[in-house]
N, CA, C and O of each residue as an XYZ file, in Angstrom:
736
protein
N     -13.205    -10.414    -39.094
C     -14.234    -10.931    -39.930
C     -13.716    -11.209    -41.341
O     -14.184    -12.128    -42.013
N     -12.622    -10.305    -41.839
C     -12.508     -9.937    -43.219
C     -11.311    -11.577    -42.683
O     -11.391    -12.460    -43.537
N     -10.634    -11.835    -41.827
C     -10.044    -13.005    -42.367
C     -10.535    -14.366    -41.923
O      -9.702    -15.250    -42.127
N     -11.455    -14.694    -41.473
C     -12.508    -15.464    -41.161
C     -12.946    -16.016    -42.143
O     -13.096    -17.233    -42.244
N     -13.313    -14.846    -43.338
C     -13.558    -15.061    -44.996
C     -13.041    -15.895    -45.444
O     -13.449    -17.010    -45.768
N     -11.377    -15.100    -45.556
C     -10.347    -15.360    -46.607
C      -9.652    -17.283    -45.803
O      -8.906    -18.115    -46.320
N     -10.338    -17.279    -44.473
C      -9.595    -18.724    -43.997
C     -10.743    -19.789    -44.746
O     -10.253    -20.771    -45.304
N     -11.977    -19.660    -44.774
C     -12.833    -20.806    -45.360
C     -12.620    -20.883    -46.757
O     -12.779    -21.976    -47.299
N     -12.144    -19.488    -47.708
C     -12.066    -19.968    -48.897
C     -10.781    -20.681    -49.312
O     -10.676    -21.542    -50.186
N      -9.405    -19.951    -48.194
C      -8.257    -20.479    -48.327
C      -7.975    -22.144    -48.411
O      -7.687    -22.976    -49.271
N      -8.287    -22.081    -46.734
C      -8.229    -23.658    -46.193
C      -8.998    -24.802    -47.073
O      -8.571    -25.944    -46.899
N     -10.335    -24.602    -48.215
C     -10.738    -25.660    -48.784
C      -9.566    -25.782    -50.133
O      -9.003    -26.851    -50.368
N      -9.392    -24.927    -50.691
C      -8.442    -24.510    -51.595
C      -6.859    -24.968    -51.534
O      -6.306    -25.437    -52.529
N      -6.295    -24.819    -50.484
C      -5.135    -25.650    -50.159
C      -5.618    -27.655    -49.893
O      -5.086    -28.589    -50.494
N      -6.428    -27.731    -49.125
C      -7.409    -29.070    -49.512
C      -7.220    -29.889    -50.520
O      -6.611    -30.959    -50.535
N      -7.763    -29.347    -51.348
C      -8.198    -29.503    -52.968
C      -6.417    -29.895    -53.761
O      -5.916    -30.857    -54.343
N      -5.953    -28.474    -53.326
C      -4.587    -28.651    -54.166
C      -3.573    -29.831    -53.540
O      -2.569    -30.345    -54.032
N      -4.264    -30.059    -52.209
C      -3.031    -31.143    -51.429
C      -3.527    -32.549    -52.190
O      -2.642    -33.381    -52.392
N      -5.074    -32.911    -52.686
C      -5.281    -33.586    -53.209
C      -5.119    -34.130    -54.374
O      -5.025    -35.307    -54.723
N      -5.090    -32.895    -55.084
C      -4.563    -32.788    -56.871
C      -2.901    -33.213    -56.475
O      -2.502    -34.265    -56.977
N      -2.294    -32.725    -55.927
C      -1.079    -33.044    -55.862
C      -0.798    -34.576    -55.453
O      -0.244    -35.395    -56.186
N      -1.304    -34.829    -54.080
C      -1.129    -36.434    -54.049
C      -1.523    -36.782    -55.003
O      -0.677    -37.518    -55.511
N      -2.544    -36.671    -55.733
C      -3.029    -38.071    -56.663
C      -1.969    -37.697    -57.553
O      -1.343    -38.754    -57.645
N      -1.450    -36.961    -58.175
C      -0.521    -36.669    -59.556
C       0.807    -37.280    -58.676
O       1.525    -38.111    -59.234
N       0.999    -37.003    -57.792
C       2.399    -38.042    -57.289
C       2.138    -39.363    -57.787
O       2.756    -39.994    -58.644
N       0.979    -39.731    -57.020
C       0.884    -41.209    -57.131
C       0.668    -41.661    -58.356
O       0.919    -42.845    -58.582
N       0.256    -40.978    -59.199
C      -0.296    -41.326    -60.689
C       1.528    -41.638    -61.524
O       2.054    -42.640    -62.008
N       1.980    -40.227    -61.333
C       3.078    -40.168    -62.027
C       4.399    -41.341    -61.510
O       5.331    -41.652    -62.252
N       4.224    -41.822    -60.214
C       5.226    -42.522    -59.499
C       4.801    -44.074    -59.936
O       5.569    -45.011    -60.148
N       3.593    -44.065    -59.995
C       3.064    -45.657    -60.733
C       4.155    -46.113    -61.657
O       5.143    -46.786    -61.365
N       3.805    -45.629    -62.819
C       4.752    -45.639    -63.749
C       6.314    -46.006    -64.061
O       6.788    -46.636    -65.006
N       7.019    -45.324    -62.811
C       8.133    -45.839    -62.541
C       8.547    -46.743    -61.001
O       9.721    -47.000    -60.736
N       8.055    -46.918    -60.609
C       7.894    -48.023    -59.820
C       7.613    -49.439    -60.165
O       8.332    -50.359    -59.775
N       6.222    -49.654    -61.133
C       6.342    -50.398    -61.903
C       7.172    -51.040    -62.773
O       6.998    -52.252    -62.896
N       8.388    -50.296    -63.666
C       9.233    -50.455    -64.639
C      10.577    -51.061    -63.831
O      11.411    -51.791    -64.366
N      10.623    -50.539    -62.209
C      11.861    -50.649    -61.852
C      11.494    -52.378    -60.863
O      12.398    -53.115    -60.469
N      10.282    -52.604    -60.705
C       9.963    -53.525    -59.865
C       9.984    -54.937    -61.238
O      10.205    -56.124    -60.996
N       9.722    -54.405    -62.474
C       9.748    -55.365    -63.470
C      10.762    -55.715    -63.960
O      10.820    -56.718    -64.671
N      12.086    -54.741    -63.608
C      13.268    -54.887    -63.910
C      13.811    -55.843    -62.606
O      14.674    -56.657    -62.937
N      13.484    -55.852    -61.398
C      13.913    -56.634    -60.465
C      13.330    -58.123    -60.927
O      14.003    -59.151    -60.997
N      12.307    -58.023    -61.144
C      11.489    -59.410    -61.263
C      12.634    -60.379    -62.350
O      13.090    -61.509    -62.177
N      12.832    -59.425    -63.452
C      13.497    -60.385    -64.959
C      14.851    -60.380    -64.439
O      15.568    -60.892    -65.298
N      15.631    -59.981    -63.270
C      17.157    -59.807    -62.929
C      16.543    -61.349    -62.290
O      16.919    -62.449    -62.697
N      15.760    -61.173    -61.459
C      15.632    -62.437    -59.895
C      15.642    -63.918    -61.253
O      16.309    -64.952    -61.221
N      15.001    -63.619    -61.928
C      14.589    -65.176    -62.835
C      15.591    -66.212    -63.224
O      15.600    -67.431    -63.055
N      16.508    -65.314    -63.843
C      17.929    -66.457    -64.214
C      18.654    -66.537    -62.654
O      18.572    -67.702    -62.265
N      19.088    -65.980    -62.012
C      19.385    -66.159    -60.251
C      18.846    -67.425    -59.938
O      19.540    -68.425    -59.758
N      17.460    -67.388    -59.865
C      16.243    -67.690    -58.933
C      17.004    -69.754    -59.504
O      17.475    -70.580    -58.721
N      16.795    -69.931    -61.215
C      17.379    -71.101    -61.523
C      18.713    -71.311    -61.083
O      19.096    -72.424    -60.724
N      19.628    -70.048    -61.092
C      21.442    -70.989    -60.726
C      21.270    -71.378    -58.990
O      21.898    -72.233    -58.366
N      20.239    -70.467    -58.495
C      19.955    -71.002    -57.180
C      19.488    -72.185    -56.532
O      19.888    -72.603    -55.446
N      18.472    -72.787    -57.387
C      17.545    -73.754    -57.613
C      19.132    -74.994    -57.180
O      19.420    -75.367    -56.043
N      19.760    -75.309    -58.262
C      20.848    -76.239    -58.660
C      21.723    -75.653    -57.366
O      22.129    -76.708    -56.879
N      22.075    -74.936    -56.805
C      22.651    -74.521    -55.709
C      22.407    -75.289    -54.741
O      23.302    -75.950    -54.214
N      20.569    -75.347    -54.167
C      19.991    -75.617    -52.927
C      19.873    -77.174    -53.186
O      20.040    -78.029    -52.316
N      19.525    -77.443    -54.653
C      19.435    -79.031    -54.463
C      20.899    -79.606    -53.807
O      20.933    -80.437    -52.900
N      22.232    -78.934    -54.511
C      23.316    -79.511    -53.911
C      23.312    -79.607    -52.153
O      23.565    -80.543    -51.396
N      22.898    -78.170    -51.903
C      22.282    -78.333    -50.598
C      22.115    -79.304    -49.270
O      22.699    -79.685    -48.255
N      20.603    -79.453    -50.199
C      20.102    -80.465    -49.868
C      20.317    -81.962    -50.072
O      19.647    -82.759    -49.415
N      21.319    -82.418    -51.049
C      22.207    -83.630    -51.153
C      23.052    -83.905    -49.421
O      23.159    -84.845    -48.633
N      23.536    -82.367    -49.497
C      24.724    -82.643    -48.684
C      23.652    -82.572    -47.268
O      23.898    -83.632    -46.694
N      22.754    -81.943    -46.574
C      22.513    -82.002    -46.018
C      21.260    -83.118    -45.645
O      20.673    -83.045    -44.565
N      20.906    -84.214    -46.728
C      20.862    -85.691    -46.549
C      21.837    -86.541    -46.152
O      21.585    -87.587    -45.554
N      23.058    -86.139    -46.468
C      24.144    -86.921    -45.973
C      24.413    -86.928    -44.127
O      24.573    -87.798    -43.270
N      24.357    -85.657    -44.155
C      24.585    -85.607    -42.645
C      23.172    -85.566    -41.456
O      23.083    -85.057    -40.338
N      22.059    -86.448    -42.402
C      20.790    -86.286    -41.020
C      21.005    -87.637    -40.088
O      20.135    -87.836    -39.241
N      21.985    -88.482    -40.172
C      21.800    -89.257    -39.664
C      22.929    -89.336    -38.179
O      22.911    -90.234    -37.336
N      23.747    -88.264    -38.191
C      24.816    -87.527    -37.480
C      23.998    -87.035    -36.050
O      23.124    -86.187    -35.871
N      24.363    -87.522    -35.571
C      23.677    -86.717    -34.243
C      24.289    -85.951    -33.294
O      25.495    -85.964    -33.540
N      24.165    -85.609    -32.797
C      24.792    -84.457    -32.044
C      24.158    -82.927    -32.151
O      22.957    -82.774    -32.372
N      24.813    -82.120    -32.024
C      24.725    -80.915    -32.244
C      24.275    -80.559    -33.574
O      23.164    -80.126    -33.880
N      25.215    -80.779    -34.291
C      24.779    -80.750    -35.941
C      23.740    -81.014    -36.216
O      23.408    -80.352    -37.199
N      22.550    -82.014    -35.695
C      21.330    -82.391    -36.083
C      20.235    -81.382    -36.114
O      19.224    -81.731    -36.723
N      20.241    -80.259    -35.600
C      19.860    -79.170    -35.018
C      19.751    -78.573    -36.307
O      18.742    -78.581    -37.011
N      20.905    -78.029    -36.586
C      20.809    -77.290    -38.462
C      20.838    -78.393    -39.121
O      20.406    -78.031    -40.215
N      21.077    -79.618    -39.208
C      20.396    -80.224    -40.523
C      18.966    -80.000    -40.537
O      18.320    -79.835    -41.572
N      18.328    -79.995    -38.981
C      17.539    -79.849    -39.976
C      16.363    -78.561    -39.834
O      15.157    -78.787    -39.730
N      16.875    -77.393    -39.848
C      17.459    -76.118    -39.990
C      17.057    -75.579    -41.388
O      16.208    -74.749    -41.712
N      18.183    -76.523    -42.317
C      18.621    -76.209    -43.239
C      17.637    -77.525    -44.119
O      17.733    -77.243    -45.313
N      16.960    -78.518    -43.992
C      15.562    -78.798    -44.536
C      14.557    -78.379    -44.293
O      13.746    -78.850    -45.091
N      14.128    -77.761    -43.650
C      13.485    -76.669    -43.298
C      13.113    -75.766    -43.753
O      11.954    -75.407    -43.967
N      14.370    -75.134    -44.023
C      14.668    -73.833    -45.350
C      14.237    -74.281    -46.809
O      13.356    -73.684    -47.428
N      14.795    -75.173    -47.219
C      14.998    -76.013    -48.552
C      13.230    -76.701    -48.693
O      12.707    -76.838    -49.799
N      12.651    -76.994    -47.646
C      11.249    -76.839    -48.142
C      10.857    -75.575    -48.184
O      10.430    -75.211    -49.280
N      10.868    -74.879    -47.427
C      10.203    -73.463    -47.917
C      10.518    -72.836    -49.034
O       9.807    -71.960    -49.528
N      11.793    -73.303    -49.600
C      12.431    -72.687    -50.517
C      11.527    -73.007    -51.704
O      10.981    -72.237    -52.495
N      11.507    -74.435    -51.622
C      10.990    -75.264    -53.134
C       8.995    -74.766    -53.162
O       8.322    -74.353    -54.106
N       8.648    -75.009    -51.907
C       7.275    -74.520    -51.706
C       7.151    -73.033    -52.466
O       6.400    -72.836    -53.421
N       8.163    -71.862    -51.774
C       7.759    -71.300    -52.903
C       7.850    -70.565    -54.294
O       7.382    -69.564    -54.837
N       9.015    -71.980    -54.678
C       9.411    -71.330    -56.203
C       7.996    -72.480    -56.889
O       7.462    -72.213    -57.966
N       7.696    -73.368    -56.281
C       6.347    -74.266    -56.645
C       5.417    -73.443    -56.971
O       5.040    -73.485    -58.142
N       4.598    -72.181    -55.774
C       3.996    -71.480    -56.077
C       3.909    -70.195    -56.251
O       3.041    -69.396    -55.900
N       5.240    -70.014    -57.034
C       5.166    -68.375    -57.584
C       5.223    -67.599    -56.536
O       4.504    -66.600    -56.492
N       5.882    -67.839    -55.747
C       5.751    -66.232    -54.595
C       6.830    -65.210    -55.227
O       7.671    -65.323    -56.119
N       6.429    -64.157    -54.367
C       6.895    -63.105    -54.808
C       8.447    -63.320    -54.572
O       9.177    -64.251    -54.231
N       8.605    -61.781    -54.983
C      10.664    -62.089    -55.117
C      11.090    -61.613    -53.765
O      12.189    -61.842    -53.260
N      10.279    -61.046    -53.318
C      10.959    -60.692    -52.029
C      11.096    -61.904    -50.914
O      12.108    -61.965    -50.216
N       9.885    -62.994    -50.767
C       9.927    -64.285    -50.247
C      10.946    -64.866    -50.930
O      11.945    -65.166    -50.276
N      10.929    -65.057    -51.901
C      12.227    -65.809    -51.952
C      13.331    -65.615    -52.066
O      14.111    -66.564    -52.143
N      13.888    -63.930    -52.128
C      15.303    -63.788    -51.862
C      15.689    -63.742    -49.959
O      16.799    -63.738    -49.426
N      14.149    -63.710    -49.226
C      14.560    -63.868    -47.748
C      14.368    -65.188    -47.527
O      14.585    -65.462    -46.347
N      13.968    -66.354    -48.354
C      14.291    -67.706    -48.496
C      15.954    -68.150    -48.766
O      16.576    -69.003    -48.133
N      16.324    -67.534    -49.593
C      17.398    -67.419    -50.520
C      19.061    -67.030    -49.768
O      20.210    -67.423    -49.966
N      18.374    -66.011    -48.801
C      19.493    -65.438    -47.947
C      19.457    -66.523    -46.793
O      20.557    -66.906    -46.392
N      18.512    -66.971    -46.309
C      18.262    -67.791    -45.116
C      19.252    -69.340    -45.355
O      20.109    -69.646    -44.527
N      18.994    -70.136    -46.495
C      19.499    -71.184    -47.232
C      21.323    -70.570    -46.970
O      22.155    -71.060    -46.206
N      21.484    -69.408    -47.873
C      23.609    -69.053    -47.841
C      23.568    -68.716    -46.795
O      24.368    -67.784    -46.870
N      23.178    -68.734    -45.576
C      23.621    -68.043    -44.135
C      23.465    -70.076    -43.472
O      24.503    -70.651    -43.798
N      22.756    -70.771    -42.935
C      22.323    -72.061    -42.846
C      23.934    -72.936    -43.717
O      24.969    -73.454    -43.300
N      23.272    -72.658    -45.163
C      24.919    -73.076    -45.687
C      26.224    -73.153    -45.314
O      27.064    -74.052    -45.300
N      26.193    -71.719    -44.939
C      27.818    -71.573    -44.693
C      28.354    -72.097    -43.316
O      29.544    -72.337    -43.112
N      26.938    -72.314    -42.010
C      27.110    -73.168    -40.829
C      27.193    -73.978    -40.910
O      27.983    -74.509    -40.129
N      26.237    -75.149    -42.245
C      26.121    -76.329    -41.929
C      27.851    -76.905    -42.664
O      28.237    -78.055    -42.452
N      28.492    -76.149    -43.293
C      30.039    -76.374    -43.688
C      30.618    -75.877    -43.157
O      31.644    -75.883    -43.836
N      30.868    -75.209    -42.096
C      31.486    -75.319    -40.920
C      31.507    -76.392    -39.794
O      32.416    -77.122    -39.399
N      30.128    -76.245    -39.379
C      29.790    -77.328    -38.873
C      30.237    -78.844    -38.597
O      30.763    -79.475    -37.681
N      29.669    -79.120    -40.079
C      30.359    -80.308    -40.339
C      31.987    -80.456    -40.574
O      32.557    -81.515    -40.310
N      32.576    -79.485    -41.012
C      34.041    -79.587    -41.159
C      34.581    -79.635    -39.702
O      35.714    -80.039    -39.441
N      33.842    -79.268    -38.926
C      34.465    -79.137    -37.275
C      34.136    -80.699    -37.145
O      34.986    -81.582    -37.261
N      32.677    -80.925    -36.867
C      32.363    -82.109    -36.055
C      33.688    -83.523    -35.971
O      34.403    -83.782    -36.939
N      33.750    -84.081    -34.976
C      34.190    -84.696    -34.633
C      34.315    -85.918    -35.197
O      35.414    -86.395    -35.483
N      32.935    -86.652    -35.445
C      32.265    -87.817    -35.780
C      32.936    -87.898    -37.741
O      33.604    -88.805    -38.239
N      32.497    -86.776    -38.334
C      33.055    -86.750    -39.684
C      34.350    -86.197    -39.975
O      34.424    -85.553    -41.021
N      35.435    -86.316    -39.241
C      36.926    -85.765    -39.261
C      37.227    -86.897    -40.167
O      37.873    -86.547    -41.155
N      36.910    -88.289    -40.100
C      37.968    -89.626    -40.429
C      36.786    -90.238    -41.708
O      36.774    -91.295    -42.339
N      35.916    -89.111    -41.721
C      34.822    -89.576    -42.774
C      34.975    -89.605    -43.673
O      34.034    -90.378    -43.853
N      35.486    -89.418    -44.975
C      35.638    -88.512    -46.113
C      34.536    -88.285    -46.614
O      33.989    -87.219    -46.897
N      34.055    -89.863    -46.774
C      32.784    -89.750    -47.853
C      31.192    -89.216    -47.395
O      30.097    -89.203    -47.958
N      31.748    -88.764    -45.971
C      30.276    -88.240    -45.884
C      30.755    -86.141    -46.241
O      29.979    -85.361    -46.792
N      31.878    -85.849    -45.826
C      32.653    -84.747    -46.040
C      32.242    -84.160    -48.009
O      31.980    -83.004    -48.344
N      32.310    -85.230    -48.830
C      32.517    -85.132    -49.966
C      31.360    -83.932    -50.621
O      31.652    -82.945    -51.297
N      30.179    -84.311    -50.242
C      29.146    -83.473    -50.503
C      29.101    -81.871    -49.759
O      28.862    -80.816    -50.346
N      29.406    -82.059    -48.301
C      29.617    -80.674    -48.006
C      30.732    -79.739    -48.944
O      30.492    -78.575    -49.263
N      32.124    -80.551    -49.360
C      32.823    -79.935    -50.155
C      32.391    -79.649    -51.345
O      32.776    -78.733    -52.071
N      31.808    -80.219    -51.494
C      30.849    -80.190    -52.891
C      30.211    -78.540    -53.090
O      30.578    -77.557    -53.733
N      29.387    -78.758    -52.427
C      28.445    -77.838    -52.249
C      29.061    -76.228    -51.607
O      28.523    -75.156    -51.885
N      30.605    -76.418    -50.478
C      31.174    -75.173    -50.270
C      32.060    -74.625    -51.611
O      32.597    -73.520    -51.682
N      32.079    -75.814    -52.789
C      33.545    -75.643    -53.754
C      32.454    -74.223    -54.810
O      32.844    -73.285    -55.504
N      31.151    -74.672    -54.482
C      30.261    -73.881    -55.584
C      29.824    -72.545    -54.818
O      29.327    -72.282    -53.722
N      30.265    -71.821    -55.965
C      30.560    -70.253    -55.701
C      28.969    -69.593    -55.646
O      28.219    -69.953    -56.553
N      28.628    -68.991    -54.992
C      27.096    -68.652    -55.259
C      27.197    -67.658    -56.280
O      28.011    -66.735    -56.331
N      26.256    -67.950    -57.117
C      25.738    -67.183    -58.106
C      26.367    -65.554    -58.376
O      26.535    -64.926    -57.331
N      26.630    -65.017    -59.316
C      26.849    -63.498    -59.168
C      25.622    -62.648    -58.779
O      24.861    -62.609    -59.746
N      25.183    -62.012    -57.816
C      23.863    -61.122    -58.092
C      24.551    -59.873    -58.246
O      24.323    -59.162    -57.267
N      25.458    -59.208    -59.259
C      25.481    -57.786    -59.290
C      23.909    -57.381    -59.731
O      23.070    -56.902    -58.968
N      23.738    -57.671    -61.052
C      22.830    -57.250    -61.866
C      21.293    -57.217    -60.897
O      20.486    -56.296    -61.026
N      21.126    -58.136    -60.142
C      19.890    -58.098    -59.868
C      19.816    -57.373    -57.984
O      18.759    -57.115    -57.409
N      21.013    -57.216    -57.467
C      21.516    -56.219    -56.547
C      21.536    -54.561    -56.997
O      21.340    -53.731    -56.110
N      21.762    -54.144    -58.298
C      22.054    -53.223    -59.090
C      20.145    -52.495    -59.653
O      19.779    -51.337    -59.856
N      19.392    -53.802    -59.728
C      17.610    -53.409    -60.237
C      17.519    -53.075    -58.912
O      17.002    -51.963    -58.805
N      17.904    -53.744    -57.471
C      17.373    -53.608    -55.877
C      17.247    -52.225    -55.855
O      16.321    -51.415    -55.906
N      18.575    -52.196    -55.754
C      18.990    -50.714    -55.521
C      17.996    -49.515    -56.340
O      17.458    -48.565    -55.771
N      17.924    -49.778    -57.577
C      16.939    -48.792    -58.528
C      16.256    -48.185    -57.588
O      16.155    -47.061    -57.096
N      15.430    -50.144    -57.374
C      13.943    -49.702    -57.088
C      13.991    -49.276    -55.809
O      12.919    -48.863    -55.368
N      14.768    -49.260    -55.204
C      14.561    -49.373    -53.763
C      14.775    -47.595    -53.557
O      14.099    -46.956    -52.751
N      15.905    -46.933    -54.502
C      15.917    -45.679    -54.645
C      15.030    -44.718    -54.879
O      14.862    -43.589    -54.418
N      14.179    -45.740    -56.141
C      12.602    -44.764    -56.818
C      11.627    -45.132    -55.084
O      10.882    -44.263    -54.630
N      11.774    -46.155    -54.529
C      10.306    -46.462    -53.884
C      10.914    -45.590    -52.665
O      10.050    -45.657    -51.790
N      11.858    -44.897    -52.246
C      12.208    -44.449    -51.155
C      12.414    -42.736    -51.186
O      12.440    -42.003    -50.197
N      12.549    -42.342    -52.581
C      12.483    -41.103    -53.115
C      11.047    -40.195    -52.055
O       9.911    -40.596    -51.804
N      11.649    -39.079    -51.711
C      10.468    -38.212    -50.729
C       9.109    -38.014    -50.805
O       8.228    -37.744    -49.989
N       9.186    -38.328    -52.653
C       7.286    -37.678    -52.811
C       6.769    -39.342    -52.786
O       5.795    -39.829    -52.213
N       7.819    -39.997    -53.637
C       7.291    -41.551    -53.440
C       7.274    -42.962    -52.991
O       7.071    -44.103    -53.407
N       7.724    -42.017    -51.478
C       7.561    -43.276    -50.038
C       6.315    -43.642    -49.948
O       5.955    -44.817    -49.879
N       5.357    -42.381    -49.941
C       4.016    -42.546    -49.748
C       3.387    -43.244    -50.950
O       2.706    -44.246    -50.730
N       3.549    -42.816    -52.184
C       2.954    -43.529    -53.228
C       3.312    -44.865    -53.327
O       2.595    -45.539    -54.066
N       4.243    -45.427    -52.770
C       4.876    -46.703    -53.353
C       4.602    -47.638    -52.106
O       5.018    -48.793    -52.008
N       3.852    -46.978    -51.182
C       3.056    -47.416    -49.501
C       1.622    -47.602    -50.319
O       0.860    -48.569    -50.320
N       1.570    -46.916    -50.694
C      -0.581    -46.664    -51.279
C      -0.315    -47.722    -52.540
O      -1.108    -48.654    -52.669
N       0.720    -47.591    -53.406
C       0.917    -48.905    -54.502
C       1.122    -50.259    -53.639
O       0.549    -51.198    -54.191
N       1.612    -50.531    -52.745
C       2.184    -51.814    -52.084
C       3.532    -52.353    -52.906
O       3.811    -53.412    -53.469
N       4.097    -51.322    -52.730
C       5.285    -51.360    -53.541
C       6.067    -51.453    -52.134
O       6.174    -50.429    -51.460
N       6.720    -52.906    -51.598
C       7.547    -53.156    -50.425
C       8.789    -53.016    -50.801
O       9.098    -53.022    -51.992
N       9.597    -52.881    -49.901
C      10.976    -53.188    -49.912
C      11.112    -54.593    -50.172
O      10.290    -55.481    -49.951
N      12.527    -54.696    -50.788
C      12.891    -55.875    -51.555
C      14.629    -56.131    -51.474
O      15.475    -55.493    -52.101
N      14.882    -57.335    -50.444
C      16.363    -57.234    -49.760
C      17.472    -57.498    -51.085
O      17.158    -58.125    -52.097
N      18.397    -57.076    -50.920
C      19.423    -57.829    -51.854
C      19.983    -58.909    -51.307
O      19.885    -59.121    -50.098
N      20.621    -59.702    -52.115
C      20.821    -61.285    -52.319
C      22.431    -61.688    -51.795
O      23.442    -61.197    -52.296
N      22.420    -62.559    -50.824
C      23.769    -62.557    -49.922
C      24.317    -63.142    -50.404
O      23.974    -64.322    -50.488
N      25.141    -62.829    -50.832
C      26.144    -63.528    -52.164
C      27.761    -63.774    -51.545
O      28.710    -63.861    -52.323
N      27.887    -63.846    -50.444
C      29.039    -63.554    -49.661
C      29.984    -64.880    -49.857
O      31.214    -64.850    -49.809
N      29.320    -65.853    -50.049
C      29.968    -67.271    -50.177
C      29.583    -68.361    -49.146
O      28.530    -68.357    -48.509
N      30.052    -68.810    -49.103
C      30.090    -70.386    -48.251
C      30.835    -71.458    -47.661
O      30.447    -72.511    -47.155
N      32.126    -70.921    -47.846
C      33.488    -71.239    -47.027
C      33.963    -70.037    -46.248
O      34.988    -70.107    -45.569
């Protein structure tokens, strides 16, 4: 009987404190989640432009080769595809995480469609249709240390033990880093 007592006053009491405690996680984890997600945002911005001038080259080179048929026609247009989604949504402000999995999609597409074309058959004796793919493999992608370096932060604070959950209840997502690997 005597612990029958001590369980109804216990059990609301641990309750209470599991509650005080979540909310003070989440309260206190706001704060830096926020700071580290704002630090990703101002890293992505100057990127987001050397990228911009990147994809248009892109998309030069991969106007050159839509008229190629074969196999290759497949990722050209692949890789317009990408390059609208891309522009759609730096047009309307999407978030950074859409567009660094825009972003990665475009240097992975890239680095096939210059292969690709350096294989194909049809453009071996071409030069001038070649010129733009070289173009576009001669340009080094962007550096992302710095904005690989905010990923990581945040991705450390939003994955931290007390604030997986808070940064789930914030809608604080994961956010990929930027494939910077090249294109030849």
């Amino acid at each position: 009987m005597h612990v029958l007592r001590l369980l109804r006053i216990f059990i609301p009491l641990v309750v209470v404190a599991a509650v005080v405690a979540g909310t003070v996680v989440v309260l206190t984890s706001r704060n830096d989640l926020q700071r580290s997600r704002t630090q990703v945002d101002r890293a992505w911005t100057p990127l987001r432009t050397m990228l911009d001038s990147r994809y248009r080259t892109l998309a030069s080179a991969d106007d050159v080769l839509t008229s190629v048929p074969g196999p290759l026609h497949q990722l050209v247009a692949q890789v317009a595809a990408a390059y609208t989604t891309w522009q759609t949504l730096e047009q309307h402000g999407a978030n950074v995480t859409s567009e660094v999995v825009a972003a990665n999609t475009l240097e992975s597409l890239g680095r096939r469609l210059v292969l690709a074309a350096r294989a194909a058959r049809r453009l071996t004796n071409d030069a001038t249709a070649l010129v733009p793919i070289n173009t576009f493999a001669a340009l080094t992608p962007p550096a992302a240390a710095r904005f690989d370096a905010t990923v990581a932060t945040f991705e450390r604070a939003r994955n931290g033990p007390a604030r997986s959950l808070a940064a789930r209840i914030l809608g604080y997502g994961s956010i990929p880093s930027y494939d910077s690997s090249g294109s030849s």
